[in-house]
N, C-alpha and C positions, 0 to 999 in steps of 0.2 A: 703286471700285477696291480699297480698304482692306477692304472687307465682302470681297469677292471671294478676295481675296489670305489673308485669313482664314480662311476657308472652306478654302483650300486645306492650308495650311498642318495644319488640322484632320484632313480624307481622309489626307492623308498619316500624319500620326499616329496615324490609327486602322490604316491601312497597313499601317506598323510595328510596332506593338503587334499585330495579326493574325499577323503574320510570324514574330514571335517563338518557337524551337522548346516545344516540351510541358514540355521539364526544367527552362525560363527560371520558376523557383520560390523563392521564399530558403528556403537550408539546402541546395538540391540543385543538383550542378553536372554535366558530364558523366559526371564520375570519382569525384564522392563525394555522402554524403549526410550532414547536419552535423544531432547531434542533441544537446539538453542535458537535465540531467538535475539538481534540486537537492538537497543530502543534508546531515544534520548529520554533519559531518565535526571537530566539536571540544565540542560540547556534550552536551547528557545520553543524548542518541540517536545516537552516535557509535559504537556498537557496530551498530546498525542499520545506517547510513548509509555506513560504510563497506565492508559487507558487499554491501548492495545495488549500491553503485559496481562493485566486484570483480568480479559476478554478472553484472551489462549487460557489462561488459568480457571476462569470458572468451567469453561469444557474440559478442560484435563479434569478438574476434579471428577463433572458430570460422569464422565466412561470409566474413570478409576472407582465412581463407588459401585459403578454396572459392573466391575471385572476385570478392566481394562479391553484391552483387541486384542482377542486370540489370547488372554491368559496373562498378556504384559499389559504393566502399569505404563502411563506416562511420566516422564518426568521432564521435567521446564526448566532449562541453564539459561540464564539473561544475562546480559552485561550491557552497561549503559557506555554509549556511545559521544553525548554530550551534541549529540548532529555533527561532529566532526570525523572528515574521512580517516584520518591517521588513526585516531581512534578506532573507530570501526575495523581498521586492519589488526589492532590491536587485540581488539575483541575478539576479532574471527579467528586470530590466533589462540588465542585461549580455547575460544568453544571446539575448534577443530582439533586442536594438536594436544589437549590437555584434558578439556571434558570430554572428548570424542564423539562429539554430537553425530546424530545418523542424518540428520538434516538442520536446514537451516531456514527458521517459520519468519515469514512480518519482518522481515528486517527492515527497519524502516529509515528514506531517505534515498535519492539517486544516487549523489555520490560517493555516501559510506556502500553502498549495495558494489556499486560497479568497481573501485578498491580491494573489494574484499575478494571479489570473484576467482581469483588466481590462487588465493588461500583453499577456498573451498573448494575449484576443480580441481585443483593438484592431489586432492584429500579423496575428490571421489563423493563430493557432500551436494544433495540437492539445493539449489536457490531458489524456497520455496513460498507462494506467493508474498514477496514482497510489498510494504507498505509505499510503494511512490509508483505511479504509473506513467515513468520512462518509456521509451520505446525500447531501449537497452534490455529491461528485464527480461525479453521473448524475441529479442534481435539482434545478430544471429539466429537463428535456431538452435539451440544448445540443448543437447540429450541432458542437463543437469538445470535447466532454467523453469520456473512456470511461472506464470502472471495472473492474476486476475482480474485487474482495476483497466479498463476501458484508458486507453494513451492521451494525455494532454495535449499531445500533439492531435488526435484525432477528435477527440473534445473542445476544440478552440475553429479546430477547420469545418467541422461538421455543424456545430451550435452557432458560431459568430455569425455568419449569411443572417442565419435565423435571429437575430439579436438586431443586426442594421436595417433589416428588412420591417421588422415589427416597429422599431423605435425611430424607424424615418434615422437615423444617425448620420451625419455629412463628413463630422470630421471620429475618427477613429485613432485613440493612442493604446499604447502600453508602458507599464510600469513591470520590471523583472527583476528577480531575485539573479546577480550575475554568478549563475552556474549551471549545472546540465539540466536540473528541473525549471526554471525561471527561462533557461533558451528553448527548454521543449513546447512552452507556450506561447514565447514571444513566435518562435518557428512555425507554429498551427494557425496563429495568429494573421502573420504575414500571407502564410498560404493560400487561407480563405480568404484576404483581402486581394490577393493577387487572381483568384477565380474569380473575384466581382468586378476584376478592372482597375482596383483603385491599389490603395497603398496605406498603410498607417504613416498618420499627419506628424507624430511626436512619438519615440521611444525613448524611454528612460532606466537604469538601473541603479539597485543598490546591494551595498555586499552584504553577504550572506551575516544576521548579527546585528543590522544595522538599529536604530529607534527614530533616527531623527530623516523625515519624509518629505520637509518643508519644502527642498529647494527641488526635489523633484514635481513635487504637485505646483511649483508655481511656473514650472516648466509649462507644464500641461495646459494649466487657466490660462496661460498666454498665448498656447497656440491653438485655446478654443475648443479644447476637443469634446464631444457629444457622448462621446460612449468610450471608456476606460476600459482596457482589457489589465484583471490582474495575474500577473505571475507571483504570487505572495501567498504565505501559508498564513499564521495566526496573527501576532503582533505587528506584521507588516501592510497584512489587510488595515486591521483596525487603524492604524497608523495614518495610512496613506488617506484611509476614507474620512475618520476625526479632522486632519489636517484638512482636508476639501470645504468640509462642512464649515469647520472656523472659518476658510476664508471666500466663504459664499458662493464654492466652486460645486455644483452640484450635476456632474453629469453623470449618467447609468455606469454605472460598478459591475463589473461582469469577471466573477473570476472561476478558476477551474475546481477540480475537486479537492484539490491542498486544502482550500476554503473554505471546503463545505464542513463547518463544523457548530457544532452548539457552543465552543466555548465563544464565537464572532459577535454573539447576539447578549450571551452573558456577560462577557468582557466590558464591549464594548457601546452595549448601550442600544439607547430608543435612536443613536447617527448610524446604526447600523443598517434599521429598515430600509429597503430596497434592494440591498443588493442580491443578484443574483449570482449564482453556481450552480456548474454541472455536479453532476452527481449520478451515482450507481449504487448505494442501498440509502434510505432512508435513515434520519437521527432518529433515534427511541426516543419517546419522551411517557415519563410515569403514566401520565392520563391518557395515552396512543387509545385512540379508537376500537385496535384491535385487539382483542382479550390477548392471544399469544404472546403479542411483544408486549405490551401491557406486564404479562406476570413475568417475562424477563426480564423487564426491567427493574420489577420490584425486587426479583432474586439477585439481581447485579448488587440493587443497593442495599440491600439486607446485608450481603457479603463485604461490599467495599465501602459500604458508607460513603457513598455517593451519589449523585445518578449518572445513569452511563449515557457518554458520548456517540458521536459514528464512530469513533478509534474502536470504542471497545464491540462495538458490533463487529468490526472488520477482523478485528484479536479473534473475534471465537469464530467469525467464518471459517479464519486459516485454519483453526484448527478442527474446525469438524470437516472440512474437507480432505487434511490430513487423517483423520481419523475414517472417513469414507474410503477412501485411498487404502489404507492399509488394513482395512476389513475385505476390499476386495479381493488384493494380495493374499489371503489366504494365513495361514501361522508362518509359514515360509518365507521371512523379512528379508529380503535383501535389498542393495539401491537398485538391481535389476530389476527385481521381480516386480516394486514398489511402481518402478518408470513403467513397466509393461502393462500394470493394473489403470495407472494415471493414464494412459495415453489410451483409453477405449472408454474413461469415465464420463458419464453426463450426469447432471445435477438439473432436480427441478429448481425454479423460482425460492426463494427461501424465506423468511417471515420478516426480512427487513425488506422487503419488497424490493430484492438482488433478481438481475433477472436468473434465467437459467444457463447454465457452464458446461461447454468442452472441452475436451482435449484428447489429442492424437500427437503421433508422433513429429506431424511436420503443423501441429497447430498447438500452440504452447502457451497461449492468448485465452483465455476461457471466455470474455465478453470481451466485445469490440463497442456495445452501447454504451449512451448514458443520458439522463433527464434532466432537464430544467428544473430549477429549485429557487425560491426565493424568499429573504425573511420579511416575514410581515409580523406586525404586532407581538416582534420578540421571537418569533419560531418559525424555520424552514417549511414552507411547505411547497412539495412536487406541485409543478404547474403545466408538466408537459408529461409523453409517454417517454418510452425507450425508444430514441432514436439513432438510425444506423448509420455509419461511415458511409 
């Protein structure tokens, strides 16, 4: 009777759980879809982090005042991270097990991303494009991973040749941030030096946080190096390259896409000109050439009272590809259906002059390019096309 009674009790269960409608998702309800997103919001990446929030948020508004997708609103859970991994675990907690995020947008940072991962798959939660272009993000292949930002690692091996080739360079260093983003450059680095026969003359690092550059840069001027490779995102560039300039150390600055930003030029000045970085969407700037980004940019600063960065271009990428994604999907949200729509999506070129995006199930990488960039006269401009791995 008891086995019986059991049994039943079970069909029914499955019953139920059958019956349940398509939307019964966490993150998605009938009327909305709940999305998080982590960001250093007070630490050294705070100029980043909060650009990228701004960027997800002027698109969410955009499709929220159209309807939303398929009838739900978006909504934006943030928690700042401070660029620390613990944090970030901290966060993820939050957003997963509390807000019930349906995904997780721009988290930005390698090693708050790759911490967090355990939180999120255990959850069932996509890791979705990500603000750091680790190799980590789309390696492995993870049915829960997607990237879009072109790898430092493939960005350092594929551009450098082209960097010592152009600038005659004899002697070759780097300066690294010591952690998995600062070793993914030094690592592309080494690679492309190691295909040209040679070797980087001087490697140097500093922890993550650091301000003071000195005795690394006087490393460098002493063992003559011609061409600098950076592993450094904002105050580290500025840092290292200030510090050169004071002490009459002037060889070519080449750093990755961490770099490529408008606050490098703003911060820090007319000792900024020259340097170069890769890059994969262009910075907005108010007076852009082209009318489209042009009046996005003026509606960025209309809203934020500010003008927008490449952060905040890359915020609203992720989420109008998020939002492309779940328009394919159909009303029927789930993290299946969402992976199934994601993995047969292609994207044309888009109006920060991004190139154009795949993805399939065993290609979880949407671009593998990225362009030459250099600041002259206070502001970035492309000086190469998209080139391939």
């Amino acid at each position: 009777m008891f086995m019986k009674l059991r049994f039943s009790f079970g069909v029914l269960a499955g019953l139920l759980l059958a019956s349940l409608p398509a939307w019964a998702n966490q993150g998605v309800s009938k009327s909305e879809i709940t999305l998080g997103t982590i960001q250093d919001l007070s630490g050294p990446l705070a100029g980043y982090g909060k650009a990228a929030r701004n960027g997800m948020q002027l698109r969410i508004d955009e499709i929220n005042e159209q309807g939303g997708v398929h009838g739900r609103k978006l909504v934006l859970k943030v928690e700042d991270s401070g660029y620390d991994p613990k944090r970030a675990v901290l966060a993820a907690q939050k957003l997963v097990n509390q807000d019930k995020i349906f995904l997780m947008a721009g988290h930005i940072g390698t090693a708050g991303n790759v911490a967090s991962f355990p939180v999120q798959f255990d959850k069932n939660v996509i890791n979705f494009m990500p603000l750091t272009a680790a190799r980590e993000m789309y390696e492995p292949t993870h049915r829960l991973k997607y990237a879009m930002l072109s790898t430092y690692y493939d960005q350092m091996h594929t551009v450098l040749p082209r960097m010592v080739k152009e600038k005659n360079a004899k002697k070759v260093c780097a300066i690294y941030q010591d952690d998995e983003f600062g070793l993914e450059v030094l690592r592309g680095a080494e690679a492309a030096m190691k295909d040209m026969g040679s070797a980087l003359v001087e490697k140097t690092s500093f922890k993550r946080g650091a301000t003071d550059f000195s005795s690394q840069v006087a490393r460098m001027k002493a063992a003559g190096c011609d061409l600098v490779v950076l592993g450094t995102v904002i105050r580290e560039t500025i840092g290292t390259i200030a510090e050169a300039r004071k002490t009459g150390f002037n060889p070519v600055f080449f750093g990755s896409v961490a770099a490529y930003t408008d606050l490098i030029h703003k911060l820090g000045g007319k000792a900024m000109d020259g340097l170069y970085a890769t890059m994969t969407a262009q910075t907005p700037y108010l007076d852009d050439a082209t009318q489209t980004l042009r009046f996005w940019a003026t509606k960025y600063k209309t809203k934020f009272n500010e003008d927008p960065g490449i952060f905040a271009a890359y915020g609203y990428m992720i989420m109008d590809l998020f939002i492309q994604g779940a328009q394919k999907t159909g009303p029927h949200l789930t993290t299946d259906s969402f992976i199934k729509a994601m993995d047969g999506l292609s994207t044309q070129p888009d109006m920060f002059g991004g190139p154009a995006l795949s993805f399939s199930a065993t290609k979880r990488l949407g671009n593998a390019t990225s362009r030459l960039s250099q600041i002259q006269d206070g502001r970035w401009k492309p000086i190469s096309d998209y080139i391939k791995p």
